[in-house]
C-alpha positions as CSV (number, residue, x, y, z in Angstrom):
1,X,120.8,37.4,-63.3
2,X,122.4,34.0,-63.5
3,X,125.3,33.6,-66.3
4,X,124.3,32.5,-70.0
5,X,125.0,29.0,-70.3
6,X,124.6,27.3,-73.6
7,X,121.5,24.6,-73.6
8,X,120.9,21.7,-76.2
9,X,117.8,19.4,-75.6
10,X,117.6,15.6,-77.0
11,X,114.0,14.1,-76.7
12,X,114.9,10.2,-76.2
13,X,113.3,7.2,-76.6
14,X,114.0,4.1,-74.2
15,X,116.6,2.9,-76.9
16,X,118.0,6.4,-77.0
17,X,117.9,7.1,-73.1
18,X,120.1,4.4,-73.0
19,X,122.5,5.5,-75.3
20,X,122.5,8.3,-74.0
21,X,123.1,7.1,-70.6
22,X,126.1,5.3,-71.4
23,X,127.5,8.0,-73.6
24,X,127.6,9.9,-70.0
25,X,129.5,7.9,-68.4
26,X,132.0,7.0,-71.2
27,X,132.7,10.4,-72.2
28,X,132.0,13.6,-69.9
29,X,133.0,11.7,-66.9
30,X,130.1,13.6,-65.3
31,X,129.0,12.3,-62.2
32,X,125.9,12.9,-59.8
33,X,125.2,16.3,-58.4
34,X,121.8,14.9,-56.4
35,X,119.7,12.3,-55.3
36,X,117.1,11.7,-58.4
37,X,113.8,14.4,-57.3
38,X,110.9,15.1,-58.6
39,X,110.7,18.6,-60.3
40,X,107.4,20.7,-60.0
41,X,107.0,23.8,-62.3
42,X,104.1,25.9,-62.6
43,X,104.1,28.3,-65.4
44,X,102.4,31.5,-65.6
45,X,101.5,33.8,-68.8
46,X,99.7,36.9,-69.8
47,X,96.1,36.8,-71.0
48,X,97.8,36.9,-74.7
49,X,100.0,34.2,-74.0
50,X,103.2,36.5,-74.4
51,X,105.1,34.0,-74.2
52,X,103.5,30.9,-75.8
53,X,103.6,32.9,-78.8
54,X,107.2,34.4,-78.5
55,X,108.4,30.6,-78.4
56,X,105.9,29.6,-81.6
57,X,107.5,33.1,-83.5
58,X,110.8,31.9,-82.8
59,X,112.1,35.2,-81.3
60,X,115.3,34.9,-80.0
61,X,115.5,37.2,-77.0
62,X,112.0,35.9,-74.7
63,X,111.8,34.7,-71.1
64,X,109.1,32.4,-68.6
65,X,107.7,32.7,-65.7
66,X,107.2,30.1,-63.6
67,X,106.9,28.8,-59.9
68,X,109.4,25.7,-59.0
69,X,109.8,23.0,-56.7
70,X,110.9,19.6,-55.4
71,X,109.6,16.9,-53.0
72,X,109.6,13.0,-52.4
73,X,108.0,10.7,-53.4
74,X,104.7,11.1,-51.1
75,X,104.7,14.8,-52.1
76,X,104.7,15.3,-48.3
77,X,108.2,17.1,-48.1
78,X,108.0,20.2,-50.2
79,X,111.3,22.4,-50.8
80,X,113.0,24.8,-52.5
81,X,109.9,26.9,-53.7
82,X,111.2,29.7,-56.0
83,X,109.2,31.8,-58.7
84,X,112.1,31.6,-61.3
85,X,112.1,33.9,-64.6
86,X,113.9,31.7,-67.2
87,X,115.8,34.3,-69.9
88,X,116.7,32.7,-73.3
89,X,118.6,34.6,-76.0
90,X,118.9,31.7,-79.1
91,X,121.0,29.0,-77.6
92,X,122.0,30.8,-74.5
93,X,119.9,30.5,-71.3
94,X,119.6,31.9,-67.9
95,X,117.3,32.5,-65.3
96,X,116.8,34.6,-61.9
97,X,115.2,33.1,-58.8
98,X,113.1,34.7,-56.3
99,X,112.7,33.3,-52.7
100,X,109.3,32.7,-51.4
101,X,108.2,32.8,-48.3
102,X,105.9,30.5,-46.0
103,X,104.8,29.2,-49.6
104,X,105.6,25.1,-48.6
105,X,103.3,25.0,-46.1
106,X,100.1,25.9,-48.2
107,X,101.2,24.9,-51.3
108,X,99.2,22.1,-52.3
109,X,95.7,23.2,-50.4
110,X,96.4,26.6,-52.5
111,X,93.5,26.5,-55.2
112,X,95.5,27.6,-59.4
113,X,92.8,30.8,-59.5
114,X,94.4,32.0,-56.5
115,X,98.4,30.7,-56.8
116,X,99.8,33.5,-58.6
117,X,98.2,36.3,-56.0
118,X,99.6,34.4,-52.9
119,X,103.4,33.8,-54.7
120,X,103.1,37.6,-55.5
121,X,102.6,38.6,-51.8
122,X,105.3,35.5,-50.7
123,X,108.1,37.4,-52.2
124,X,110.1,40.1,-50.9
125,X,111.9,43.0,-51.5
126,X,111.6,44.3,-55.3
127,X,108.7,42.9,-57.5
128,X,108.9,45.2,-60.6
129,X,110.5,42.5,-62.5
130,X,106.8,41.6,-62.9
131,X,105.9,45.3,-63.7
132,X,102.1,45.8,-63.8
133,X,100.8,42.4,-66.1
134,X,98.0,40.3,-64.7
135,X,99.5,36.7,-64.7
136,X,97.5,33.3,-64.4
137,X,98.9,29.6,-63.8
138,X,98.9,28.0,-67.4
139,X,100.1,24.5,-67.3
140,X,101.5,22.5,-63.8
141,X,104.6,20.0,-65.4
142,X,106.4,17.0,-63.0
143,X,108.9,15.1,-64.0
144,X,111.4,12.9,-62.2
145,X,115.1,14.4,-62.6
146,X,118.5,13.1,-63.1
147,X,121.0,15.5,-62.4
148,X,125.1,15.4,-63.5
149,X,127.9,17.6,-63.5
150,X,131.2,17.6,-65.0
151,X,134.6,19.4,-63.7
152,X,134.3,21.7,-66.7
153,X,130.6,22.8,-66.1
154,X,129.1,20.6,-68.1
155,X,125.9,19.8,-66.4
156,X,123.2,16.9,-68.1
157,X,120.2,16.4,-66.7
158,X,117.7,13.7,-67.8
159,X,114.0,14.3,-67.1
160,X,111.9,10.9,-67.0
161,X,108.6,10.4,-65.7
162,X,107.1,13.5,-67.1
163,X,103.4,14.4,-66.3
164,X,101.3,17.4,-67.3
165,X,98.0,19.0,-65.4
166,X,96.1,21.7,-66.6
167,X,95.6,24.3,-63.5
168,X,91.9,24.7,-63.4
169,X,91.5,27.7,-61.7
170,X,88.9,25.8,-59.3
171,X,90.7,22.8,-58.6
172,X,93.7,22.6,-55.4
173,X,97.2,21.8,-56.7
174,X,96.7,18.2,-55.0
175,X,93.7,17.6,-57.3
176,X,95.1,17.7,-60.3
177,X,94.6,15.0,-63.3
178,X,97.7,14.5,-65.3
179,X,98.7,13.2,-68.9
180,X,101.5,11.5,-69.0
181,X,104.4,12.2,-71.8
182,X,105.7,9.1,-73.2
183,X,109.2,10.4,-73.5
184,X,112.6,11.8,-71.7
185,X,114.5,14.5,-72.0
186,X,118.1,15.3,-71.8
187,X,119.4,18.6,-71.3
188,X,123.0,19.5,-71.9
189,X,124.1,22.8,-70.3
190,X,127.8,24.0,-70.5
191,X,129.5,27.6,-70.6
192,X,130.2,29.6,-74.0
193,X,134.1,29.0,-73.7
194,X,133.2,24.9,-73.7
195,X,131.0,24.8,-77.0
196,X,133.5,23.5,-79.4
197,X,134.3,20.7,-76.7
198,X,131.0,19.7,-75.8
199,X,129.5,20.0,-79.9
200,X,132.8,17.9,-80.6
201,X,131.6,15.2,-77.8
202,X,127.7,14.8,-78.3
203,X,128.7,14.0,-82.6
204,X,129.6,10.4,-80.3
205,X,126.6,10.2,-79.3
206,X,125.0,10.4,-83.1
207,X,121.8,12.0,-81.8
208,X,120.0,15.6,-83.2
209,X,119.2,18.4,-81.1
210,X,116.3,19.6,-81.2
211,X,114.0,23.4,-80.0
212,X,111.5,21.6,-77.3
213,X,109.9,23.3,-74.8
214,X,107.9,21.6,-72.1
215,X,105.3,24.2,-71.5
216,X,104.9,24.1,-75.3
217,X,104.4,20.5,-75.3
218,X,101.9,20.3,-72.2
219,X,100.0,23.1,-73.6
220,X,99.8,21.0,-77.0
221,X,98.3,18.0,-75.0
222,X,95.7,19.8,-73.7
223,X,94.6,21.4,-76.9
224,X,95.8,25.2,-75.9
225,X,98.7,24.9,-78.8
226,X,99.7,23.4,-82.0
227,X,103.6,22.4,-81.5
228,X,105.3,19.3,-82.5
């Protein structure tokens, strides 16, 4: 599994993206680590929505399952199409990433009832990670991503743009209808030793942290859960 990294999410306004923006580049002296993409996740989750209501209890130790990728702005080149279990233990996060295989190529002609079965037999080598549970897609999430790194390992991405689609079971992923969310997100990732640094720089930035989740959020639009 990938290293613990601390995480703290802003949820930004235009005003505050903008703040936000320019604290960046007057601070961390972070710079970009790629071209802006659009970001594609697909989250799966247990007929009792194991981890819908792990988030909602507030349990500290949970994790997320979801399938991941990127493509341009016609959606015509697909890459990088991982399934991706996302571990969180309070404010630290991690996650492991699976390779799939042949997955691009069908992706969007791939009906949701019958996505998790195909990224099940895409995978190779050792599967127990997803031990016996029946999974099902839950909520499709895009957003257009901003991605900056420091020389300390500070990494700040900003996620603009961001759409949600409820995977009908019926319906291709290219079919999709979408709501829209009327607001970004910053993420600020950094490693334990760098806390106290990065803490002591954000109080510039006068802004509060807050728990948000985007599957929570998505979920919420759609009815399926009360979050705010």
């Amino acid at each position: 599994m990938s290293d613990y990294r601390y995480e703290m999410k802003f949820v930004l306004d235009e005003s505050r993206l903008s703040q936000a923006v320019s604290w960046l580049y007057s601070t961390t002296g972070a710079r970009e680590a790629h071209p802006k993409r659009t970001v594609n996740s697909i989250y799966f989750d247990d007929p009792g929505y194991s981890a819908v209501r792990d988030n909602l209890a507030g349990i500290s130790q949970r994790r997320k399952i979801r399938l991941r990728w990127y493509h341009d702005d016609k959606k015509e080149n697909i890459n990088s199409v991982h399934l991706e279990v996302k571990y969180r233990d309070g404010r630290l996060g991690g996650k492991d990433r699976f390779d799939t295989h042949g997955l691009e190529k069908e992706l969007l002609d791939l009906k949701y009832g019958d996505l998790f079965q195909r990224v099940h037999s895409s995978l190779g080598g050792d599967r127990s990670f997803l031990a016996d549970d029946y999974f099902f897609p839950t909520l499709h999430v895009s957003y257009e991503r901003e991605y900056y790194e420091g020389l300390d390992g500070v990494r700040v991405t900003f996620d603009r743009s961001v759409q949600f689609s409820s995977p009908l079971p019926h319906m291709k992923l290219s079919e999709s209808q979408v709501i829209s969310y009327p607001q970004s997100v910053m993420e600020v990732k950094f490693p334990a030793e760098r806390r106290s640094a990065v803490v002591q720089s954000l109080r510039a930035l006068n802004l509060t942290p807050k728990r948000h989740s985007k599957y929570l959020v998505g979920l919420a639009a759609f009815g399926y859960a009360t979050y705010y």
